[in-house]
C-alpha positions as CSV (number, residue, x, y, z in Angstrom):
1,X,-10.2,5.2,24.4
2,X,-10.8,1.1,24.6
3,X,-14.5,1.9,23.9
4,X,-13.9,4.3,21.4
5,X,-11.5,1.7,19.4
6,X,-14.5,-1.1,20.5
7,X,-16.7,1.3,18.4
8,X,-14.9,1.7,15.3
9,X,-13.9,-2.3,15.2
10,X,-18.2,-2.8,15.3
11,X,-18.3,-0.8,12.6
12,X,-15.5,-2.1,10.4
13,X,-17.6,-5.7,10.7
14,X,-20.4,-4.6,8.4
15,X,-18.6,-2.7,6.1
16,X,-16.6,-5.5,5.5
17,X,-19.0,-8.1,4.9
18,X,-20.7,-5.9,2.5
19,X,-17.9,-5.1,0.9
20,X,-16.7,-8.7,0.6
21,X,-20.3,-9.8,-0.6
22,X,-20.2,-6.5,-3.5
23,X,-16.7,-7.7,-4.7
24,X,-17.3,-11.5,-4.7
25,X,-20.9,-10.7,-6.9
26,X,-18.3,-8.7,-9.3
27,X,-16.2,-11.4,-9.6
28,X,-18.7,-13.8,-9.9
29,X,-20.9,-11.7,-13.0
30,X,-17.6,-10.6,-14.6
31,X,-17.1,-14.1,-16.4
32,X,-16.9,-17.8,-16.5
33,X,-13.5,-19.0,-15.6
34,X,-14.1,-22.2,-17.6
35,X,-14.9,-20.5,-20.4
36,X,-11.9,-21.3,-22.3
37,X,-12.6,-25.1,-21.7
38,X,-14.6,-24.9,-24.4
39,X,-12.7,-24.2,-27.2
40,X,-10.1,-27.5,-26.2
41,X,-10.4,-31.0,-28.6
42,X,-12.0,-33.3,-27.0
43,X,-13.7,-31.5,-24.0
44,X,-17.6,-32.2,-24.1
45,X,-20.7,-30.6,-22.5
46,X,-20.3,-33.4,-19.6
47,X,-16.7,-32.6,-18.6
48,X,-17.5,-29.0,-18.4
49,X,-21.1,-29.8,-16.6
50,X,-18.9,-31.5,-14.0
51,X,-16.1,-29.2,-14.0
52,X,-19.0,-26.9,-12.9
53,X,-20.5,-28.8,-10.1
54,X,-17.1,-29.7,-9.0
55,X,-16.2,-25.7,-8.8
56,X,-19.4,-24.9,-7.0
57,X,-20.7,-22.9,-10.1
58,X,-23.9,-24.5,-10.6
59,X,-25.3,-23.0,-7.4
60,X,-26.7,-19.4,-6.7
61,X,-24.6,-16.5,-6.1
62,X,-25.3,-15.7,-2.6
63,X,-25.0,-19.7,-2.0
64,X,-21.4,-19.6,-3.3
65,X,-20.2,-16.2,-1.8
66,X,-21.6,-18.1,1.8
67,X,-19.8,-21.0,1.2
68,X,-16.7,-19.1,0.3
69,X,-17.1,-17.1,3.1
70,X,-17.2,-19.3,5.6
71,X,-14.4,-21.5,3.9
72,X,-11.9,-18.2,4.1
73,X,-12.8,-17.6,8.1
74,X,-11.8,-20.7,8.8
75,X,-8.4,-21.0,7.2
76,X,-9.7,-22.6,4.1
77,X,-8.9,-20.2,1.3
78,X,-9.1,-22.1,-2.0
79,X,-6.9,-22.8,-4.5
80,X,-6.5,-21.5,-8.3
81,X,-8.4,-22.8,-10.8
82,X,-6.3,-21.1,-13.5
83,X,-6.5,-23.1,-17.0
84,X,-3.3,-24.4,-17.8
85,X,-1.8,-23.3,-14.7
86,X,-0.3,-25.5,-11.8
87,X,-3.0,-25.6,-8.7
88,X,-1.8,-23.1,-6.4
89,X,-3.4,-22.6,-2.9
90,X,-4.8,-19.2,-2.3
91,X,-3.6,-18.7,1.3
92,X,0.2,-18.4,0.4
93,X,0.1,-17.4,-2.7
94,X,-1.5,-14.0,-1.1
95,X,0.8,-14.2,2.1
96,X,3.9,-14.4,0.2
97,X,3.0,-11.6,-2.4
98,X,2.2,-9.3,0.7
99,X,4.9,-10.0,2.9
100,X,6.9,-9.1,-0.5
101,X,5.4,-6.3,-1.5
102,X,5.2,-4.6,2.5
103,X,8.6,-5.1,2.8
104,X,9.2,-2.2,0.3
105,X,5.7,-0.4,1.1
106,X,6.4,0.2,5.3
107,X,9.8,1.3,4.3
108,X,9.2,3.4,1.8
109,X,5.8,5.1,3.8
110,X,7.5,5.6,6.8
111,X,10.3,7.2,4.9
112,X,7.9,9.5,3.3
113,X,5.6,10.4,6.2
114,X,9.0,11.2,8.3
115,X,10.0,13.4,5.6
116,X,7.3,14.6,4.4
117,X,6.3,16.1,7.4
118,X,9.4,17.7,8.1
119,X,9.4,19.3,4.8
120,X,6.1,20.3,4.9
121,X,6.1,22.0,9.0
122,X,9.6,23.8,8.0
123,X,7.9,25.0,4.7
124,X,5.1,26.2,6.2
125,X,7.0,27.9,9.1
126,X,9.4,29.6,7.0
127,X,6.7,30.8,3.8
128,X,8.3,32.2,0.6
129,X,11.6,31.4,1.5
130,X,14.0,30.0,-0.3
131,X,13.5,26.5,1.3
132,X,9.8,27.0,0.9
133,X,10.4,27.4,-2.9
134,X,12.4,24.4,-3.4
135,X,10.1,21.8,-1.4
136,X,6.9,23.0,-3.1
137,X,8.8,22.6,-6.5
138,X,10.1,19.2,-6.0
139,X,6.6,18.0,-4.6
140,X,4.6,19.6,-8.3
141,X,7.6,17.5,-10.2
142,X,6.8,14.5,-8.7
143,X,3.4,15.3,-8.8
144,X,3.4,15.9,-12.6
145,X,5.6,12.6,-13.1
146,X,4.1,9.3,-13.7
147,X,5.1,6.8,-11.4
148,X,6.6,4.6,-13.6
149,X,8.8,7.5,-15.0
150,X,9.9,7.6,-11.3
151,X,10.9,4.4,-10.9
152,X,12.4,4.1,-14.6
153,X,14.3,6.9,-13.4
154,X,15.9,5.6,-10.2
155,X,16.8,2.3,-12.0
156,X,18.5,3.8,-14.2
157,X,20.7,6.0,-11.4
158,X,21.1,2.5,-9.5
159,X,22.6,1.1,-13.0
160,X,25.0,3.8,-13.5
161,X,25.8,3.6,-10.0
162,X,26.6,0.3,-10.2
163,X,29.2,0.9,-13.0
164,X,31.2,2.9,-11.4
165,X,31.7,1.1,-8.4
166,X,32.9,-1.7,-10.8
167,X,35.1,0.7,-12.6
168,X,36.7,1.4,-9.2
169,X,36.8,-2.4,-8.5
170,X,34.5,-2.5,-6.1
171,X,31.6,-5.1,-6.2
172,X,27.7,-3.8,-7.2
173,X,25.7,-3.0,-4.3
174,X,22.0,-1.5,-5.6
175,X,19.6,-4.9,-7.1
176,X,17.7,-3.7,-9.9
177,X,15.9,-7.0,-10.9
178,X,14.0,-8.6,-8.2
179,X,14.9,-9.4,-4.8
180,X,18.7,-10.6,-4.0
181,X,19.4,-14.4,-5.0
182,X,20.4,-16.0,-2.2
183,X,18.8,-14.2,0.6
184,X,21.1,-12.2,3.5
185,X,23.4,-14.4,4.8
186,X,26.7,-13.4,6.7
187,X,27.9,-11.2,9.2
188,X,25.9,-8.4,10.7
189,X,27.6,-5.3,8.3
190,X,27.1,-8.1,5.0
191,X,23.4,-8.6,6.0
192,X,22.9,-4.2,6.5
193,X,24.9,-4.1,3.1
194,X,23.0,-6.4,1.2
195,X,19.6,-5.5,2.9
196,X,19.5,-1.8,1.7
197,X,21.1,-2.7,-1.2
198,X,18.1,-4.9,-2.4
199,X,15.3,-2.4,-1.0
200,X,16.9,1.2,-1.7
201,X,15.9,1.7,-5.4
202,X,11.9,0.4,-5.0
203,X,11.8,2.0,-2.0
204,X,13.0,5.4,-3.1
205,X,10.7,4.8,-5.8
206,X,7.9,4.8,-4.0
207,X,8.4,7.0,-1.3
208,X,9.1,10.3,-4.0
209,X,5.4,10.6,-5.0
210,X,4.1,9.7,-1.1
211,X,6.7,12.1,0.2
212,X,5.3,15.1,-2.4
213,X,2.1,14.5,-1.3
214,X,2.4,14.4,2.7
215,X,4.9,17.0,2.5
216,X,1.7,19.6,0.7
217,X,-1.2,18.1,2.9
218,X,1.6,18.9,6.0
219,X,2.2,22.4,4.9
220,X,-1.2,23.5,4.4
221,X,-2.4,22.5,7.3
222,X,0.1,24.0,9.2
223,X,-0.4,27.0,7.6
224,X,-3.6,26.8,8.4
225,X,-3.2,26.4,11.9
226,X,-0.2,29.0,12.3
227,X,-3.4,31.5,11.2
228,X,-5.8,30.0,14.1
229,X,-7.1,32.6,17.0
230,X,-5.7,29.8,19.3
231,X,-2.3,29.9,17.6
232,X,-2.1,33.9,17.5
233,X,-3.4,33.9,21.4
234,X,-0.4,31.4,22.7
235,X,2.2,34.1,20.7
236,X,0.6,37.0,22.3
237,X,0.9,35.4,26.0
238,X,4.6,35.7,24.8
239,X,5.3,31.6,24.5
240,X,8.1,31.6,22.5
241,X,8.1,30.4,18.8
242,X,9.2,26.6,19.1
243,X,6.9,25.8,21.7
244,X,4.1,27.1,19.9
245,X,5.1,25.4,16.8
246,X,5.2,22.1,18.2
247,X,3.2,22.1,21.3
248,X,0.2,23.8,19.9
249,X,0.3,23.7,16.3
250,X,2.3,20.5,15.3
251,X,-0.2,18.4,16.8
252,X,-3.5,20.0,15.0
253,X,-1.9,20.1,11.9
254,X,-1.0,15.7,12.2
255,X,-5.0,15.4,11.7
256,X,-5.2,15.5,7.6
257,X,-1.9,13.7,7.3
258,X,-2.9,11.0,9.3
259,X,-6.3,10.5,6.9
260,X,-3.7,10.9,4.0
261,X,-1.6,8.1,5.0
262,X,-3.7,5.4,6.1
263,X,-6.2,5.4,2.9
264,X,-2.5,6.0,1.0
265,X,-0.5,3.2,2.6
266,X,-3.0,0.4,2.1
267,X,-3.3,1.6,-1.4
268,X,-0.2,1.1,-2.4
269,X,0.9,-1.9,-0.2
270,X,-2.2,-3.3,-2.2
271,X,-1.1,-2.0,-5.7
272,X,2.2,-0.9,-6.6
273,X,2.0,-2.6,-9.7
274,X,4.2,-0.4,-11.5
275,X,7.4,-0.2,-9.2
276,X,7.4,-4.1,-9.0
277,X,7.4,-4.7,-13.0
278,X,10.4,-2.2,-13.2
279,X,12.1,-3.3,-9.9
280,X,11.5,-7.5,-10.8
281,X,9.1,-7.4,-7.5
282,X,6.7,-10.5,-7.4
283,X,4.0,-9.3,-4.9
284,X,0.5,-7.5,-4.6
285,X,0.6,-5.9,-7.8
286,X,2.3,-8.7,-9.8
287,X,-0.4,-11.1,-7.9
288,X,-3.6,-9.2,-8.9
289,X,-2.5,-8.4,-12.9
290,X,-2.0,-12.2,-13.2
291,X,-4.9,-13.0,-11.3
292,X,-6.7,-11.2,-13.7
293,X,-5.5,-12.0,-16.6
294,X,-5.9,-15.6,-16.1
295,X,-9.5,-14.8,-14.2
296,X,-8.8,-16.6,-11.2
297,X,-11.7,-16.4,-8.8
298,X,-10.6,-17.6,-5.9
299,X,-7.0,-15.8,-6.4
300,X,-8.7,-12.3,-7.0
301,X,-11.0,-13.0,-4.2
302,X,-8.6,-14.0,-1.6
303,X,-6.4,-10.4,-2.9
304,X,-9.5,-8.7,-2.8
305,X,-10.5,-9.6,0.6
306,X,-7.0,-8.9,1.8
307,X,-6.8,-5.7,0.3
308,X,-10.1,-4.6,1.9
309,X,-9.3,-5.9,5.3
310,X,-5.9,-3.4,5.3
311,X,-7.5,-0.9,4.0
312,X,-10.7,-1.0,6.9
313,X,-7.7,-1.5,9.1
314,X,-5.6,1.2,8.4
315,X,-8.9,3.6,8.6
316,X,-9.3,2.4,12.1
317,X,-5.7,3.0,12.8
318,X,-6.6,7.0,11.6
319,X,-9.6,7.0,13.8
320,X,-7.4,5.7,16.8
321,X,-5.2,8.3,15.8
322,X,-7.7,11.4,15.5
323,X,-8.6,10.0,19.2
324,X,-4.8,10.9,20.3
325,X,-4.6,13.6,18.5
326,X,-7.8,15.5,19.2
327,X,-9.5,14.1,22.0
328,X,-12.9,15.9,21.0
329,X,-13.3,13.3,18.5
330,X,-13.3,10.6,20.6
331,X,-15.9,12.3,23.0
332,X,-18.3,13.4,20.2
């Protein structure tokens, strides 16, 4: 297994280097950050000559994306060059949106996956039941639902919510603009109260369309495997149902869900744009749209290249885990 992980960790060194080098080219072609300079009174071909050299951007592409590299391995990150914006340094600007933004993600994925699997190994079990009905129902509606209807949705629950507990005289518990004021102070029961009072609505918001999707990846595969000649020989050696289940068939079926959630969970700890700007959430998703809009190099680089690196890491987590799960893989 520790040469197996040594393997995949090799590989994950090229493919990020190329795949920092194809994004920083993209950012670099896609326009001229001082572009706007231009258009102020009193700005002249000199100030914007210098602003150039100052920036690096006089100097050839691959030059640039070396220097940068080798500035972001060691620590050195940047800072935004934003027009009109205060000077921000790259480093925790990114930190602090991520650390934001995975406090709802790991939540809300976990949540899912635990679910979701349940769901989708009792579904498949028990086909055209009642049960079965139901699940695959509620996975097409939030299929067929746009996330930010989701999340527009379970605001608006949290708001009603929220009244009546004041009707009752009680004090609102659900946050449905931003992260609590204040932070979690208090005794241990305040700090649970106020804790899944702040995270419950975003992270029921984005666990609904994760949990639909595990829950149908889950019970097709299971399915699939409860229909296996090695499934059908356990029964008839008279092993009883449950241990065939989850013994036998459990473990095969884990395979596809584990490639489901690690490309899914650095997806959306990367973007979950839309749940942030209904919830009030300042992190990935907030970081990249204003990165963007502002084009902020060494802002949408240092995203980028934290984006990639989870998501290279996460595919090596599903390869360690395909290793556990079927150890075929890791001997092939």
């Amino acid at each position: 297994m520790i040469r197996y992980i040594i393997r995949r960790l090799l590989i994950s060194i090229p493919i990020l280097l190329i795949g920092s080098f194809a994004c920083y080219v993209l950012v670099a072609t896609a326009g001229n950050p001082l572009a706007e300079m231009r258009f102020r009174p009193g700005v002249t071909e000199a100030d914007i000559k210098a602003a150039e050299i100052s920036l690096g951007l006089d100097k050839p592409v691959f030059v640039r994306y070396w220097n940068w590299l080798t500035d972001f391995l060691s620590g050195d990150w940047g800072q935004s060059i934003a027009l009109g914006q205060a000077k921000t340094a790259v480093f925790p600007a990114v930190t602090d949106a991520l650390w934001t933004t995975g406090r709802l993600v790991i939540g809300a994925e976990l949540l899912a996956l635990t679910l979701g699997v349940s769901v989708g190994v009792l579904a498949a079990v028990r086909q055209y039941s009642i049960f079965d009905y139901l699940a695959t129902s509620t996975a097409f509606l939030m299929f067929s639902m746009p996330i930010f209807c989701v999340a527009v949705i379970v605001k608006n629950y949290g708001i009603q919510f929220n009244n009546v507990l004041e009707s009752m005289g009680l004090d609102r518990w659900l946050t449905t603009a931003g992260p609590r004021p204040g932070g979690f102070s208090g005794s241990f029961g305040e700090v649970i109260f106020k804790y899944t009072g702040t995270f419950l609505l975003p992270t029921i918001a984005l666990m609904l369309i994760s949990f639909a999707a595990y829950s149908r990846f889950e019970r097709a595969s299971m399915l699939e495997i409860l229909h296996s000649d090695f499934v059908r020989t356990a029964r008839a050696k008279g092993i009883s149902q449950s241990r065939v289940i989850f013994r036998h068939a459990f473990r095969n079926a884990l395979i596809p869900v584990a490639t489901l959630f690690s490309l899914n969970f650095g997806a959306v700890l990367s973007g979950a744009i839309i749940t942030e700007t209904v919830f009030g959430w300042a992190g990935m998703g907030t970081l990249l749209v204003n990165s963007v809009r502002q084009f902020d190099p060494p802002m949408l680089m240092g995203w980028l290249a934290v984006t990639a690196t989870l998501i290279v890491l996460f595919n090596l987590v599903a390869d360690v885990v395909y290793g556990i799960l079927d150890p075929r893989i890791r001997l092939g």
